[in-house]
C-alpha positions in Angstrom: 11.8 5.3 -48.0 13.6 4.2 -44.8 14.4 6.5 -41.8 11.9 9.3 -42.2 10.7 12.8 -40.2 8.1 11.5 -38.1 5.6 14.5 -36.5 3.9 13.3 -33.5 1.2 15.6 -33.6 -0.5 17.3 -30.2 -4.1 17.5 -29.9 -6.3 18.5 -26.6 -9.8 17.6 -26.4 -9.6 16.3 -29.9 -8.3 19.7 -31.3 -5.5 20.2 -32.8 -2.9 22.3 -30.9 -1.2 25.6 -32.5 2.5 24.0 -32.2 1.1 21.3 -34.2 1.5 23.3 -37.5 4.6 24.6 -36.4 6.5 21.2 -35.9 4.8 20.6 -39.7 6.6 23.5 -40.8 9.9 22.9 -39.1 9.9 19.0 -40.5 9.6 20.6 -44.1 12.6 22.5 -43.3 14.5 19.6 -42.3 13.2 17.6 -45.4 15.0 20.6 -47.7 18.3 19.9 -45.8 17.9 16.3 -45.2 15.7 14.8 -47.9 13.4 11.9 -46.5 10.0 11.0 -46.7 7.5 12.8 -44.3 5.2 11.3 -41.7 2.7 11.6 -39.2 1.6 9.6 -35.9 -1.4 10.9 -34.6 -2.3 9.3 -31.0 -5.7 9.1 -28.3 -9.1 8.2 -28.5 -11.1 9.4 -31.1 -8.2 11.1 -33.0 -9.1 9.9 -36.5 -11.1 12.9 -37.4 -8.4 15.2 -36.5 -6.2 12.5 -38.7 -7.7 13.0 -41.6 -7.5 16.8 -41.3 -4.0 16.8 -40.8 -3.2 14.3 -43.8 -5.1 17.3 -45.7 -3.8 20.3 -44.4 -0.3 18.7 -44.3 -0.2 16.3 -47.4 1.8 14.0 -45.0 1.0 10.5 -44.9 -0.7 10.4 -41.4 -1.2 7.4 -38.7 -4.1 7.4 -36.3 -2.9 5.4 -33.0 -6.0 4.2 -31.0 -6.8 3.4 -27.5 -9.0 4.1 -24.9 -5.8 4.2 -22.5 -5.1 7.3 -24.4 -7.4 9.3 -23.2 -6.4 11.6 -21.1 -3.0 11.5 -21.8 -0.4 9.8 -19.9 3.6 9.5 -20.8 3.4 5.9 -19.9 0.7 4.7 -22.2 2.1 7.1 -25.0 5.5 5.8 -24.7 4.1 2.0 -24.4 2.5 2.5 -27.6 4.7 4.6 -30.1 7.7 2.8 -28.9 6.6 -0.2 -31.0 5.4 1.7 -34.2 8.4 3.9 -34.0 11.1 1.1 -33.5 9.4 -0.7 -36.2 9.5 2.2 -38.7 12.7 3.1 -37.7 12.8 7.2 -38.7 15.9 9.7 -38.6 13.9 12.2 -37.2 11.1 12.5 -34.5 9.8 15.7 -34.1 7.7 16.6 -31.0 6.2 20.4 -29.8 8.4 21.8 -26.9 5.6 21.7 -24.8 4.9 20.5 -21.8 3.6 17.3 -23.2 6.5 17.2 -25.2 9.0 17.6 -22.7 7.3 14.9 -20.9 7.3 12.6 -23.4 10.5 13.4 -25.6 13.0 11.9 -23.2 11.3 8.6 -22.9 11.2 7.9 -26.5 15.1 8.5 -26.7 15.8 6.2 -23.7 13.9 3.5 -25.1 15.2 4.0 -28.8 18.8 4.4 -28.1 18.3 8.0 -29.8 19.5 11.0 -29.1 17.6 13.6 -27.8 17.8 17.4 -28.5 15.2 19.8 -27.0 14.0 23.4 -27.3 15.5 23.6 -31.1 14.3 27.3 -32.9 16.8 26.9 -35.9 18.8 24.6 -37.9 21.4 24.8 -40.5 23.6 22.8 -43.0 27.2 22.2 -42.2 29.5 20.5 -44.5 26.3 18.0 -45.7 25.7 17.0 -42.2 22.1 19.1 -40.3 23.0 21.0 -37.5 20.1 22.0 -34.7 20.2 25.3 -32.7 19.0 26.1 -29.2 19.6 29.2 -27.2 21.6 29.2 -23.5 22.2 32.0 -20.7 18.5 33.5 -21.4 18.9 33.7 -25.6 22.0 35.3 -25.0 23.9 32.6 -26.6 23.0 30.3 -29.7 24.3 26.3 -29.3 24.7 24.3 -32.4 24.6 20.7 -31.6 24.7 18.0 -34.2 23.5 14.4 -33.5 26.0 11.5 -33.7 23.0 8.4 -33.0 20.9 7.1 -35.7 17.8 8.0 -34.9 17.1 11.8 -33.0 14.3 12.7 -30.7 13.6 16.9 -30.8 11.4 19.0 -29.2 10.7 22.4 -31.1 10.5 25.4 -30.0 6.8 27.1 -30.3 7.2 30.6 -31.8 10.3 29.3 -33.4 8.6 28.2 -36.9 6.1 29.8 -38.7 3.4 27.6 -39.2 2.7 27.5 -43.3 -0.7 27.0 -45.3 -1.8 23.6 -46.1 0.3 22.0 -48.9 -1.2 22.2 -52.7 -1.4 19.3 -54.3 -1.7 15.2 -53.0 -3.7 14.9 -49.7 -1.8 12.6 -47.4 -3.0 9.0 -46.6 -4.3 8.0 -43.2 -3.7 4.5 -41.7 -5.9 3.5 -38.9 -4.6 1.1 -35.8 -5.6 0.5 -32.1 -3.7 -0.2 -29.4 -4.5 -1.7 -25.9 -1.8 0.1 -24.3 -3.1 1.5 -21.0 -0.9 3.5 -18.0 0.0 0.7 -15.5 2.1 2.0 -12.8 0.2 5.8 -13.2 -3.2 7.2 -12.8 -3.8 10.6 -15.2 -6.6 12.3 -13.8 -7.1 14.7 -16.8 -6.9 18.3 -17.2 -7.8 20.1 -14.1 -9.6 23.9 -14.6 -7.7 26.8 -13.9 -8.6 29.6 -11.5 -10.2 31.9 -12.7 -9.8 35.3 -12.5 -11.4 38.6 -14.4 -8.6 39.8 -16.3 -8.1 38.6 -19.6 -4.6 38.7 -21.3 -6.2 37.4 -24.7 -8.9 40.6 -24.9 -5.7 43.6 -23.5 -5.3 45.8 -25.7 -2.0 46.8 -23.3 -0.1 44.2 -21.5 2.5 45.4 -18.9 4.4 42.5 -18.2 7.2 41.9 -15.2 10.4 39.7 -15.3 12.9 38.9 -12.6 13.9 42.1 -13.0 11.3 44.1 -11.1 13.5 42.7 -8.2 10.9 41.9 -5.4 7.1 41.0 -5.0 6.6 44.3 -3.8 7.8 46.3 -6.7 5.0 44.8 -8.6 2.7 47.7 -7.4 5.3 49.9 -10.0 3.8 47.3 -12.5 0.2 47.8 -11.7 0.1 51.6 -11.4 1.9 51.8 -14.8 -1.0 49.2 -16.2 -3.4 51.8 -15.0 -2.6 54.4 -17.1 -3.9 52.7 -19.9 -7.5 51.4 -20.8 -8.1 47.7 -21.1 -4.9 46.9 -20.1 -4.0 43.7 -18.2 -0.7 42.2 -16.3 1.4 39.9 -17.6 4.7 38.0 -16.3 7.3 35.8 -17.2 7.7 31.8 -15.8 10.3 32.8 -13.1 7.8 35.5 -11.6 4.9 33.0 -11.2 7.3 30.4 -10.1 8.4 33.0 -7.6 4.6 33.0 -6.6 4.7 36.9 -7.4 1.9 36.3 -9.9 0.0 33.6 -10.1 0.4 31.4 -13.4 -2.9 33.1 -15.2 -0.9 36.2 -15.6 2.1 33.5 -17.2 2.7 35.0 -20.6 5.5 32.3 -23.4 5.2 28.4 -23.7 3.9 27.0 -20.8 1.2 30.3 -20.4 -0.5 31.9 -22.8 0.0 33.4 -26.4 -0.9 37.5 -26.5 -0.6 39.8 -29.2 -2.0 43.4 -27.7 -2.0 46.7 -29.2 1.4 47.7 -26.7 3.4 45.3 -25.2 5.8 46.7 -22.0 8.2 44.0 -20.7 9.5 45.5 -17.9 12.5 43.5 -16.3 12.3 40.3 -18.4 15.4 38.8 -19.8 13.6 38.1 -23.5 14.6 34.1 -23.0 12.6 33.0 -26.3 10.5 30.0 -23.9 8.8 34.0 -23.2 9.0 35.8 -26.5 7.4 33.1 -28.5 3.9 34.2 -26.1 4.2 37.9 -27.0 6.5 38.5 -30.1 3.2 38.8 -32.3 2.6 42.3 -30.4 1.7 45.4 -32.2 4.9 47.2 -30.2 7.3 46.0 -28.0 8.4 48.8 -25.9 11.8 46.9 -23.3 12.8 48.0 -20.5 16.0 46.1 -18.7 19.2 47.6 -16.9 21.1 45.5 -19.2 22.0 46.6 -22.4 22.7 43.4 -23.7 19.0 41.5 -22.7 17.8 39.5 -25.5 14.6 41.2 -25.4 15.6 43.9 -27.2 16.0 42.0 -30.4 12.4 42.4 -30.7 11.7 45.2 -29.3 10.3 47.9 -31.3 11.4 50.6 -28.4 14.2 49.9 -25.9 14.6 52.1 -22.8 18.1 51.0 -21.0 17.7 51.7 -17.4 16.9 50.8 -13.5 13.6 50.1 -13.2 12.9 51.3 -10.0 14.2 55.1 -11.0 12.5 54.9 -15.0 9.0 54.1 -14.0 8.0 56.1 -11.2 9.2 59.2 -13.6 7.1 57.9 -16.9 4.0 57.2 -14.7 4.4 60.7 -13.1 5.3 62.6 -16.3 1.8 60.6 -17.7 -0.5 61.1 -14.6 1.4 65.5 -15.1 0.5 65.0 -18.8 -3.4 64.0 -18.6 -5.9 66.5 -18.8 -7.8 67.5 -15.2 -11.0 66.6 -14.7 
């Protein structure tokens, strides 16, 4: 069948990457609205292992791209290889994680195949026959529809967005094996570099107190910190603005570009609910929000929702909590 949903699947270290499954699940969506054949391009060195697992666990028909110059990745030896295959194969779709590999890559593939290019997509819906795509605006507080007018359309997908689904019943995909001597030219990738470490570990809190913009300054994070105190094994979290800020540094990031947390208690204090953040934390046990504004779109997933300043809310709870404890 002509002009299929291609996946371009995202591995790391030859493991396949949680969005992965996601964009899987978002390309059978878009198969029940826009019938087409399914596909995937798997792409680096030593990647046929990983392949064949994802032409099982997928039942899409899957292509294993290659190279040495894969490895590690580089946005110029990607694009220099699936420019050809894609071109060649000519699909509707292209489907891509929204992550940072996939905002680096996305926009290259549409310049180069005349497509269009729509980014950061966490729904979609049929109007009159035709697929639209929709992304949010103004920190979720509004939802864009945009429909593409090119024949062929590059999109980034939201993590978080999609549920991933169980492995498809029934025919295991087929995998096609081809190499590539495409190698980055003009670029040198120097790999994944370790991140500092530090002793607190979002994954293992049980409580995550977590700042936004909204704490105001890099001195009110102390309000944040004493609050985290109150509770055992808790940690600190933040949204990208405050580690951009340099407030926290990006360990304590918590949404797409940081890490994925799902602790007993989750308290965003201050943070907008932008869904690049609540796709890291919307798995939490209870979302207790606290923002001034009483529109934030955090509160759409917030299991409590305290409107107020806070400056003036959180010096009362942790004093009504420290009043409330038993002494020693």
């Amino acid at each position: 069948m002509d002009k299929k949903i291609v996946v371009i699947a995202e591995l790391f270290e030859g493991r396949i990457q949680p969005a992965t499954p996601e964009v899987i699940a978002f390309a059978r969506l878009l198969q029940g609205m826009d019938p087409r054949e399914l596909h995937m391009i798997v792409a680096g060195q030593g990647v046929e292992s990983a392949a064949r697992e994802l032409a099982f666990r997928s039942g899409f028909d899957v292509t294993a791209l290659e190279g040495e110059g894969l490895d590690p990745y580089s946005a110029e030896a990607f694009k220099e290889a699936l420019v050809p295959l894609l071109a060649d194969r000519k699909p509707k779709y292209i489907c891509l994680p929204h992550t940072a590999r996939g905002c680096d890559l996305a926009p290259g593939l549409a310049v180069a195949l005349d497509a269009a290019c729509i980014t950061a997509v966490e729904g979609l819906q049929e109007v009159e026959g035709s697929v639209t795509f929709l992304r949010s605006l103004f920190k979720g507080k509004v939802i864009m529809e945009v429909a593409s007018e090119t024949e062929t359309t590059v999109l980034t997908v939201l993590p978080g967005a999609f549920r991933k689904m169980d492995h498809a019943a029934g025919r295991e995909g087929d995998l096609e094996v081809l190499h590539t001597d495409c190698a980055p030219r003009r670029t040198k990738p120097l790999g994944p570099g370790a991140a500092g470490v530090e002793q607190l570990n979002l994954s293992e809190a049980e409580v995550i107190v977590s700042a936004g913009k909204g704490v105001g300054k890099e001195e009110n994070l102390e309000l944040i910190r004493q609050l985290a105190e109150l509770f055992p094994k808790a940690a600190i979290g933040g949204s990208r603005l405050v580690c951009d800020l340099g407030w926290l540094g990006y360990q304590h990031q918590i949404g797409i570009t940081g890490k994925t947390v799902s602790p007993r208690l989750y308290i965003a204090c201050g943070i907008s609910g932008a869904i690049q953040h609540v796709s890291g934390m919307q798995d939490s046990q209870c979302i207790v929000a606290i923002n001034k504004d009483p529109h934030a779109a955090i509160f759409r997933v917030a299991d409590y929702i305290i409107v107020d300043d806070l400056l003036t809310f959180i010096p009362l709870l942790i004093e009504t909590c420290r009043l409330s404890q038993p002494s020693p």
